[in-house]
C-alpha positions in Angstrom: 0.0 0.0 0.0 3.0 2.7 0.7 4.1 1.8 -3.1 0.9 2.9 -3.9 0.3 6.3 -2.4 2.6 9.2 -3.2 3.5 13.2 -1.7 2.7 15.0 -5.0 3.5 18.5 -3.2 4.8 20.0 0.3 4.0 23.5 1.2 5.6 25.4 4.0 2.1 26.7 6.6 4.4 28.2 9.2 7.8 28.5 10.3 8.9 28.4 14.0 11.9 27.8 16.1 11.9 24.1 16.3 8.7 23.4 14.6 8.0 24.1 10.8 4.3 22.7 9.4 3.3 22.2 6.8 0.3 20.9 4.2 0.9 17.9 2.0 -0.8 16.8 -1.2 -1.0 13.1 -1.0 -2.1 11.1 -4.6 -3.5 7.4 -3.9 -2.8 4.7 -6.2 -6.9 5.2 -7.7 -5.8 9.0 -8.6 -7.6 10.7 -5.5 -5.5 13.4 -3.8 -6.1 14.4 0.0 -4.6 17.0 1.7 -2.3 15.9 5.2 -1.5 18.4 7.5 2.8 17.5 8.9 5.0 19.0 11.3 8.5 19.0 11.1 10.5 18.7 14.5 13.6 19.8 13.3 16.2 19.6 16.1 15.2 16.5 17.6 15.0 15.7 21.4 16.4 14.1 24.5 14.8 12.7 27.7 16.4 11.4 31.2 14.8 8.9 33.9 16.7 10.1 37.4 16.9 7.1 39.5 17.5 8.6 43.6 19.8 6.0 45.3 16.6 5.2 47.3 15.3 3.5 44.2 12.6 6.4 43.8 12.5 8.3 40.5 12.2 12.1 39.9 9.9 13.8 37.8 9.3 17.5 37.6 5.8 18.7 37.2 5.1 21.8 34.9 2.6 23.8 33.2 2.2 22.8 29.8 -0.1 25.7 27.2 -1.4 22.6 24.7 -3.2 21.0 27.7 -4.0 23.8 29.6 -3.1 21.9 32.8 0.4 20.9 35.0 1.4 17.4 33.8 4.0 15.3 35.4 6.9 14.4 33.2 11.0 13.1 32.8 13.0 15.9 32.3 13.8 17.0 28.5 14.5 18.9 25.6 15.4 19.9 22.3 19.4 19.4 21.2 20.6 22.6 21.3 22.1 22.0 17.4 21.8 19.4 14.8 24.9 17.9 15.9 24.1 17.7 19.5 24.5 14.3 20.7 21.0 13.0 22.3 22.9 12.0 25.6 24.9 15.4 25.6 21.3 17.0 25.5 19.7 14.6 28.2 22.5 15.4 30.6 22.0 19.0 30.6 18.2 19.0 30.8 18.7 16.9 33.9 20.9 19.5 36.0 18.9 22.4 34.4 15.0 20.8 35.2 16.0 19.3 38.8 19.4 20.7 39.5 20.9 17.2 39.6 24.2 16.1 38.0 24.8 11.8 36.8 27.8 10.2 36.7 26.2 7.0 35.0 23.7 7.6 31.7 23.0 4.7 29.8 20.5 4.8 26.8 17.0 3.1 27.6 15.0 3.9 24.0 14.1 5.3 20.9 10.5 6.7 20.7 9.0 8.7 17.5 5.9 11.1 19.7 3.5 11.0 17.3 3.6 9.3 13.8 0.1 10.2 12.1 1.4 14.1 12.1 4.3 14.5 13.3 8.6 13.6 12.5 9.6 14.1 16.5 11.8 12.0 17.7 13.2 11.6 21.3 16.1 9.8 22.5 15.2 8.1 26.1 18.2 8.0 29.0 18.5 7.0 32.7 20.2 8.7 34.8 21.8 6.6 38.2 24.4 8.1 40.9 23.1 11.0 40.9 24.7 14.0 43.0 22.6 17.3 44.0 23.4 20.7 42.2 21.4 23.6 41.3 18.5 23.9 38.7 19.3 26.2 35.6 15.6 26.9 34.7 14.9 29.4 31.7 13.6 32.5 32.7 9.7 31.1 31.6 10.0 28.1 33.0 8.7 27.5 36.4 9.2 23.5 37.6 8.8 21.4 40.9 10.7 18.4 41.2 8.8 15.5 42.6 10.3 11.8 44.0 8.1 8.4 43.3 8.6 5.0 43.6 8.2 3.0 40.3 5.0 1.4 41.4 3.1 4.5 42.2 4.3 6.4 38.7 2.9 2.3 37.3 -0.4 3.4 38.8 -0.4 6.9 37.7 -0.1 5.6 34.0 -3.1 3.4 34.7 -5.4 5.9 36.2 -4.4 8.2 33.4 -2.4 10.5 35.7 0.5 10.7 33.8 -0.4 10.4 29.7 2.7 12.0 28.5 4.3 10.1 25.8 7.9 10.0 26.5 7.2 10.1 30.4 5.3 6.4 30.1 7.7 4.7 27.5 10.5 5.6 30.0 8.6 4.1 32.9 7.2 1.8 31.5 10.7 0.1 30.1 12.3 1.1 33.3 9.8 -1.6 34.7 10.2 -4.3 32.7 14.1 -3.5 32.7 14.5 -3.4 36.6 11.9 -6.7 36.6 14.4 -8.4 34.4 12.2 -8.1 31.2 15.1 -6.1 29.0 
């Protein structure tokens, strides 16, 4: 079925600082066109799982404008350049969202956000031994950093508590990693 559907045209809606979208004219192999509406993540993005030496994991809770509401996350960001290694960017959103520092990152996953509309892509970390430092939050940016043990983020997933994307891959292959599963 791919073979048989084609892009005919991209055009450029709007242009922003990471995100570009824009409407495409898709052809299907019976000669119909539909327009699809795509956004372009451009920079890519990193994520971290901090793991406290008590075995509890840290989130930081902040308001986010697309859901109106505070939602409970993993730290993370964009790369700050094209170039940026994923775990380069995943370290520093760490120390700058909870004000924590690593001195062991290993890579947990891969995750593509949302692939009906959208190209984002976010490289998943966790982040073990971790040492207290001091939060570098942007000047709009206004985040409390919160402690759980796995099973009660488990059950926040369930209840729908916590719906972010990233946030449940990361816990949710932190479980089955730390119950042997990986």
């Amino acid at each position: 079925m791919i073979d048989k559907m084609k892009r005919v045209n991209r055009e450029l809606m709007y242009k922003g600082a990471i995100l570009d979208i824009y409407k495409d004219t898709m052809e299907f192999a019976n000669g119909k066109r539909e327009e699809w509406d795509f956004v372009s993540h451009r920079m890519g993005a990193a994520a971290i799982l901090p793991i406290l030496p008590d075995g509890r994991l840290l989130l930081v809770r902040q308001y986010r404008n697309a859901l109106e509401r505070e939602t409970i996350e993993i730290p993370a960001g964009c790369r700050d350049s094209l170039t940026e290694d994923t775990k380069v960017s995943a370290i520093r959103e760490l120390e700058e969202e909870t004000g924590y520092r690593s001195k062991k990152v290993s890579f947990l996953l891969s995750l593509r956000t949302t692939v009906a509309f959208c190209d984002e892509y976010v490289d998943v970390y966790l982040a073990e031994d971790l040492e207290p430092g001091e939060q570098h939050l942007d000047e709009a940016e206004s985040i409390e950093v919160e402690a759980y043990p796995l099973e009660e983020l488990c059950q926040m997933i369930y209840q729908g508590k916590i719906q972010d994307s990233k946030t449940v891959a990361a816990i949710m292959a932190y479980a089955a990693k730390s119950r042997g599963g990986l």
